[in-house]
C-alpha positions as CSV (number, residue, x, y, z in Angstrom):
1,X,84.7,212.3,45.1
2,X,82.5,211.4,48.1
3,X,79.6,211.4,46.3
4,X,80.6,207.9,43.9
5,X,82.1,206.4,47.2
6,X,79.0,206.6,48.8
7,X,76.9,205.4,45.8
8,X,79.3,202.1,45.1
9,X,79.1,201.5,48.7
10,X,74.9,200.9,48.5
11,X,75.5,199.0,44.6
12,X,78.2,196.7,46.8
13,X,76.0,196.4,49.9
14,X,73.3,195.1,47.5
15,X,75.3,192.5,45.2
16,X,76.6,191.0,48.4
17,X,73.2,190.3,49.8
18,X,71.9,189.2,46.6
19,X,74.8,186.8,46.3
20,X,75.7,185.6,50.1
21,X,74.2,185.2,53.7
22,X,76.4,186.9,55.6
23,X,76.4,189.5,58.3
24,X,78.3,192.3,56.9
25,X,79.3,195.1,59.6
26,X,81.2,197.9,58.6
27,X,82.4,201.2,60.5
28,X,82.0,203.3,57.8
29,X,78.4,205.7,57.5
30,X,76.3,205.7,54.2
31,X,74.4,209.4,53.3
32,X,71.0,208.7,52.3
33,X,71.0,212.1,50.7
34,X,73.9,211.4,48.5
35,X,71.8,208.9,46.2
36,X,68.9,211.9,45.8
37,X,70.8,215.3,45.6
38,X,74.7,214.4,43.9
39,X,76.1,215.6,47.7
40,X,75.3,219.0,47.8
41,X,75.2,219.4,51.7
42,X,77.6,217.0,53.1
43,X,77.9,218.0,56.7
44,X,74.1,218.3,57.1
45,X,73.0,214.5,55.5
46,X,71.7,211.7,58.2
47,X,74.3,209.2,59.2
48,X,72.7,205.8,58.9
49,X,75.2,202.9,60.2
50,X,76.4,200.2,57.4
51,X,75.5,197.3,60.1
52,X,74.0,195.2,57.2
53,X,72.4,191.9,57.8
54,X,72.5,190.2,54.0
55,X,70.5,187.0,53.3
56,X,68.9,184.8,55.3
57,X,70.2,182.8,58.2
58,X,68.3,181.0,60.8
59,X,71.5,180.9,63.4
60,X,73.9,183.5,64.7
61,X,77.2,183.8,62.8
62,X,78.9,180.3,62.1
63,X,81.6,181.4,65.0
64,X,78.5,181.8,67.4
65,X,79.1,179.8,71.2
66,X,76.3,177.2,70.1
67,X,76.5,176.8,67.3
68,X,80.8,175.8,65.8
69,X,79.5,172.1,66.3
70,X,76.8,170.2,66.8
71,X,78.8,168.0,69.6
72,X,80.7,169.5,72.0
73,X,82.3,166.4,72.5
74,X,80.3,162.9,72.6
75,X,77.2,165.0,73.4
76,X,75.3,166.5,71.1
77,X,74.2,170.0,72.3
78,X,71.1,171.9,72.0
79,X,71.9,174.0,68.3
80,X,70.4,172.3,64.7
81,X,71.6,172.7,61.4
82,X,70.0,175.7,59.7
83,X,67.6,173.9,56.6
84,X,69.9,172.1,53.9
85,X,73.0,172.5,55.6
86,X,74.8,169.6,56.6
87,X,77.7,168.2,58.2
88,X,80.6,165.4,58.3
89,X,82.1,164.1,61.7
90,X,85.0,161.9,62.1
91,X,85.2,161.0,65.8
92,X,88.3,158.9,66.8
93,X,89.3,157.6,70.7
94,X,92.1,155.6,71.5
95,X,92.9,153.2,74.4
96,X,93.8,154.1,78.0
97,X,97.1,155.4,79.4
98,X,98.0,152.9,81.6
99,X,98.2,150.4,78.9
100,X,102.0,152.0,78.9
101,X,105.0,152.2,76.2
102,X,104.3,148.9,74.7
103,X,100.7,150.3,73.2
104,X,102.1,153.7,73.1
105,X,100.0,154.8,76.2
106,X,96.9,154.0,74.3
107,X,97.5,155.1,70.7
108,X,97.9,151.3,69.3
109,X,94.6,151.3,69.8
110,X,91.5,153.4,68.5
111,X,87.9,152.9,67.8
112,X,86.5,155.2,64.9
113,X,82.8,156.6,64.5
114,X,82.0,158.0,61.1
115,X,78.5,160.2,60.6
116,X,76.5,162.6,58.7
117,X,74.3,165.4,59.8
118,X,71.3,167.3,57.8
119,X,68.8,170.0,58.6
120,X,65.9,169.5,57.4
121,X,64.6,172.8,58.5
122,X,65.5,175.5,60.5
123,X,64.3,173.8,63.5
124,X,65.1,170.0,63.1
125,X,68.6,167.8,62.0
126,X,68.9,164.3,61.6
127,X,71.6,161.8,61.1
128,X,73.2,158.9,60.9
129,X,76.5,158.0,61.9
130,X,78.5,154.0,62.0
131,X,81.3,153.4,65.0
132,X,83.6,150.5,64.6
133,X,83.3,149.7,68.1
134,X,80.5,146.8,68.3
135,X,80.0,147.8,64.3
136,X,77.2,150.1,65.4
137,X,75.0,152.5,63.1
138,X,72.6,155.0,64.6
139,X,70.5,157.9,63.4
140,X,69.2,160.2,65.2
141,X,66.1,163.2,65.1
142,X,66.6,166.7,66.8
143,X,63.5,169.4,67.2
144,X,64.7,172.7,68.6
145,X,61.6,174.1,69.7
146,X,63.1,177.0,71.9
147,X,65.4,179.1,70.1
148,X,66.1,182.8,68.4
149,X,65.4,182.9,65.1
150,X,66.5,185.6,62.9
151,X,64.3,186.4,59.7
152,X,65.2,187.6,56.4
153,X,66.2,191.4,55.7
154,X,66.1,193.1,52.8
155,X,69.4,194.9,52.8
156,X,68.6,197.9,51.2
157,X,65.3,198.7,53.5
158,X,68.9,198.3,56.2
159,X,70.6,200.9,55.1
160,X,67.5,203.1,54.9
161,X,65.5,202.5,57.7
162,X,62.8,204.7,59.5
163,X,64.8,207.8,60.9
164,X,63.7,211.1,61.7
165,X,65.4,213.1,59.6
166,X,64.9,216.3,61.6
167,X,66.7,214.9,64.2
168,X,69.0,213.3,62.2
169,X,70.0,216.1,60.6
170,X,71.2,217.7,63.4
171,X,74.2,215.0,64.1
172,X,77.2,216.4,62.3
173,X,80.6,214.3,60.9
174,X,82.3,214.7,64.9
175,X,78.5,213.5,66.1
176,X,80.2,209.3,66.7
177,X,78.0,209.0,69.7
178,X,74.9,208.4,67.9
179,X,76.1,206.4,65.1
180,X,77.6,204.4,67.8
181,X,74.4,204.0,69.9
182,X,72.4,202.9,66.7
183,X,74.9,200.0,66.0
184,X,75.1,198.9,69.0
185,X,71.5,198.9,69.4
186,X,71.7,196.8,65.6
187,X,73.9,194.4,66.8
188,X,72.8,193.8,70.4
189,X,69.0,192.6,68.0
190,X,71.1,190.6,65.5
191,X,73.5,189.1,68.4
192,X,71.8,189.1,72.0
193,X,74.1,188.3,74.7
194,X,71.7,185.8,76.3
195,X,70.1,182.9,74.7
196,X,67.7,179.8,75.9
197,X,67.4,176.8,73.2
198,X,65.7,173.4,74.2
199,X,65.6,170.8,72.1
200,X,64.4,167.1,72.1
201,X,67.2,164.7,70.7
202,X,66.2,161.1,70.2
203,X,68.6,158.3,68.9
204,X,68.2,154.8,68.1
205,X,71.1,152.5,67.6
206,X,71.2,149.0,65.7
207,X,74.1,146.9,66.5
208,X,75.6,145.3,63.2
209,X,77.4,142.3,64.9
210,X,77.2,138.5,64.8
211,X,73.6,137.4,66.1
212,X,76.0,134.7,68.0
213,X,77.8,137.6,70.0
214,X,75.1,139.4,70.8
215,X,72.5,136.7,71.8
216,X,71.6,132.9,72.3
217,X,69.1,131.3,70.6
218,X,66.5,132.2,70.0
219,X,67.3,135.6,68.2
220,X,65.3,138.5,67.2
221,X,66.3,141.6,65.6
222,X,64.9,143.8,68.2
223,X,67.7,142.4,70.2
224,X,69.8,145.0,68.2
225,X,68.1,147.9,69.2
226,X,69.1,150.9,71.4
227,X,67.4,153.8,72.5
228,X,68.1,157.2,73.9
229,X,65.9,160.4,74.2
230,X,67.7,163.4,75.9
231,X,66.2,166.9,76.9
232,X,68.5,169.2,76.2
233,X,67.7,172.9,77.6
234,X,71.1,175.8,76.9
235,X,71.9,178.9,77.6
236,X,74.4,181.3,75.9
237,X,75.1,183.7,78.0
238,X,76.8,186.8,76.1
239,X,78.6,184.1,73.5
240,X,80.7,183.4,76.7
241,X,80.1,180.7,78.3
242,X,77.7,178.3,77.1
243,X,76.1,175.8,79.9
244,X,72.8,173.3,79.3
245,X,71.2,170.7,81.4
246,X,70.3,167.1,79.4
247,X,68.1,164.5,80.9
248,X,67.8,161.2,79.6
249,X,66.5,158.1,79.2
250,X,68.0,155.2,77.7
251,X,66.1,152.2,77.0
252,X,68.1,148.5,75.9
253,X,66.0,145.9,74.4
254,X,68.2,143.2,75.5
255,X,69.2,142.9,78.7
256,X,69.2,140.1,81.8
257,X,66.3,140.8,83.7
258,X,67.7,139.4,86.7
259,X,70.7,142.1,87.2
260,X,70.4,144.5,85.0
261,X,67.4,147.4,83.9
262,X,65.9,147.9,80.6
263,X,65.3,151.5,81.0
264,X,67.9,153.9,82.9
265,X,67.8,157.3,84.3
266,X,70.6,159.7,83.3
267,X,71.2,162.9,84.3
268,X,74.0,165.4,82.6
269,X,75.3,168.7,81.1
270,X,77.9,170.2,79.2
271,X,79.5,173.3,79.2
272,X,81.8,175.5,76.6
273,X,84.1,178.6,77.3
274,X,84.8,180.5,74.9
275,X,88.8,182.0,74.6
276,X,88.6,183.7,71.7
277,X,87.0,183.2,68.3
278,X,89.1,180.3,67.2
279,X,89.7,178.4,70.4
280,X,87.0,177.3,73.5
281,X,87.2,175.0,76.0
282,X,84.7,172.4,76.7
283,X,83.1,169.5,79.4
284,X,80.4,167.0,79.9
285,X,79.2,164.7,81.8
286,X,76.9,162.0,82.5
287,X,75.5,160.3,85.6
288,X,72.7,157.2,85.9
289,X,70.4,158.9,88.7
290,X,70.4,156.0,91.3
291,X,72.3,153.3,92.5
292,X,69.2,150.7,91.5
293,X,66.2,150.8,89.2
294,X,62.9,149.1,90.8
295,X,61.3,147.1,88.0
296,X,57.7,145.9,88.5
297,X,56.9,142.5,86.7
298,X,54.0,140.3,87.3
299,X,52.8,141.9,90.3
300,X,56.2,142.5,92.7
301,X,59.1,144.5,92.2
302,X,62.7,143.7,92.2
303,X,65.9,145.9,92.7
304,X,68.4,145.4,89.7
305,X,71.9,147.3,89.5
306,X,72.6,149.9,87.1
307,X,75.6,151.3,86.4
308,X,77.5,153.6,89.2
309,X,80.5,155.3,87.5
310,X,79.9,158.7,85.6
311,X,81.5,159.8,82.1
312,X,83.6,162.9,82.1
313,X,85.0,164.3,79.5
314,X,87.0,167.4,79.0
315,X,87.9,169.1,75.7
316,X,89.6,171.7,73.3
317,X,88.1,173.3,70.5
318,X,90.0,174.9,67.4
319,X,87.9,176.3,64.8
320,X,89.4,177.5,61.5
321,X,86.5,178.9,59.7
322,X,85.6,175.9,58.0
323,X,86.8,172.9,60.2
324,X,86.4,172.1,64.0
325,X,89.1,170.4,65.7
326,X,88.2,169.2,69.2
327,X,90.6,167.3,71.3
328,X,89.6,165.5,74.3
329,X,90.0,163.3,77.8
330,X,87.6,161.1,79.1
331,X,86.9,157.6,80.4
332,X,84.5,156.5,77.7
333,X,85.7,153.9,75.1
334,X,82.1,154.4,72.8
335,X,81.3,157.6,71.2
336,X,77.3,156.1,70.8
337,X,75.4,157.7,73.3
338,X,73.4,154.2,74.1
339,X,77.1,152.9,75.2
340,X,78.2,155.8,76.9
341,X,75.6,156.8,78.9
342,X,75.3,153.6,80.6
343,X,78.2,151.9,80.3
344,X,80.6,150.9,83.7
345,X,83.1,153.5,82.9
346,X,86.3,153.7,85.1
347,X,86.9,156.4,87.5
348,X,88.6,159.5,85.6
349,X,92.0,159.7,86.8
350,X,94.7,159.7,84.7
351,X,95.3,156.1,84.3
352,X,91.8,155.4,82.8
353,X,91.7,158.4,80.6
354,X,91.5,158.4,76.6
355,X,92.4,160.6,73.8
356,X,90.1,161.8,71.2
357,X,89.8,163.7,68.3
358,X,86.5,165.1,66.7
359,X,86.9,166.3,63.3
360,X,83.8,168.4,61.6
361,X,83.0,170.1,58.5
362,X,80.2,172.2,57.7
363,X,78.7,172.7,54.5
């Protein structure tokens, strides 16, 4: 009877990496010698383990650290989508808490970002994405160009590979040790417990209002225009803990020169905890450099203010396989990163915080 066991195991191991890209591990052992000689020498048959990798799949596992979401919670983080995935986002933040019971500590009001993500390889996303608050649209490129890549596996050559069957030969049924050495050894390649990704994430951002609200006379469109460029440089560290690094530079068309910078410094980073696979914990933040930005026009330069107060957000992932729900504090009333990067956010104590939602599914 072990003898068809073993030979529907290799026929199922094969239809499922013909059909789906999934990492399939199983505890179970597969004799190679079963498919040759109809089981004549059970004990004595190599044990190869049935630590299959099926299909093709430029990321970990979906439930990978880095890669549940590309946000971790305004931020975008340093992960793309593998090639034709893509994603929908439905960001939501409401007002502060110290608006009190008549606005329902902040939940009469909300602001609502709406977006779409694509990868157009295995190395780059874009998107694009429209926030109700100053009727906003952006879209945005991402190049991971620092990253583990893992490359197609034909599943049969895994549950055959080179082994020296003299050796092999010796292991017997009671033998786990080795079978547990070689998948560990399998896994610790398909899974590594450290990764660096660095990517290069630039967004530009058109606002959509009234010419009248945005500027006087006389208008131009590049008065719209927004843009941010962000370095952002991770490290997974045993699908743990997840912590990156992200400096940026945001550049406003329109601004007045005599108070205010076109171009501002930012420095930030994110981390993410994970608790389990379904639940993490996350934070950002973001902080302009300086106090003042030197301009040089004409010849002389001239101090002009920037703003002081950082953005901080904390968060709570729940991931269910197909969605990611991810709950969050913070004193930032935009979810654009042009806004709130450099926007004059209030200190984060509990008066001034908001609460968000992201909501995110992945096809």
């Amino acid at each position: 009877m072990e003898c068809p066991y073993r030979l529907a195991q290799v026929v199922l191991f094969f239809f499922l990496g013909m059909s789906n890209n999934v990492l399939l591990a199983l505890s179970d052992t597969v004799l190679l010698a079963d498919r040759f000689s109809g089981c004549p020498h059970f004990a004595e048959t190599p044990k190869i383990p049935a630590v299959v990798f099926l299909g093709s799949m430029y990321s970990p596992p979906v439930v990978s650290l880095d890669r549940k979401s590309l946000r971790i919670i305004n931020m975008h983080g340093a992960a793309v989508l593998p090639k034709g995935k893509w994603e929908i986002f439905i960001q939501h933040r409401f007002g502060t808490f110290q608006t009190g019971p008549y606005n329902w500590y902040g939940f009469d009001q909300s602001y609502m970002r709406l977006g779409f993500d694509y990868g157009l390889s295995d190395a780059t996303s874009m998107g694009i994405s429209r926030s109700s608050m100053q009727k906003t649209a952006d879209v945005y490129f991402k190049y991971q160009f620092i990253g583990k890549t893992i490359k197609r596996v034909n599943p049969i050559a895994q549950l055959a590979p080179s082994v020296n069957l003299s050796d092999s030969a010796k292991e017997t049924k009671t033998d786990d040790e080795g079978i547990e050495n070689r998948r560990n050894k399998s896994l610790s390649a398909q899974s590594p417990t450290q990764v660096w990704m660095a990517s290069w994430y630039s967004n530009l951002s058109v606002n959509c209002g009234s010419a009248n609200a945005i500027a006087p006379e006389p208008f131009y469109f590049s008065n719209r225009l927004r843009f941010v460029n962000t370095l952002i440089v991770s490290a997974n560290i045993k699908n743990r803990f997840l912590v990156a690094i992200t400096p940026s530079l945001v550049h406003i068309n329109l601004v007045d020169s005599q108070i205010q910078a076109n171009d501002i410094g930012i420095i930030g980073g994110y981390a993410r905890i994970k608790i389990s696979d379904k639940y993490a914990l996350t934070a950002e933040i973001q902080k302009p450099v300086a106090d003042h930005f030197i301009q040089f026009r004409d010849g002389y330069s001239k101090s002009v203010s920037i703003p002081a107060s950082a953005y901080l957000g904390l968060g709570f992932e729940i991931f269910s396989g197909k969605h990611m729900f991810q709950l969050s504090l913070s004193n930032a009333q935009s979810m654009n990163e042009s806004t709130f990067m450099v926007q004059n956010n209030p200190s984060f104590t509990v008066k001034n915080l908001r609460f968000g939602f992201n909501i995110v599914r992945r096809w």
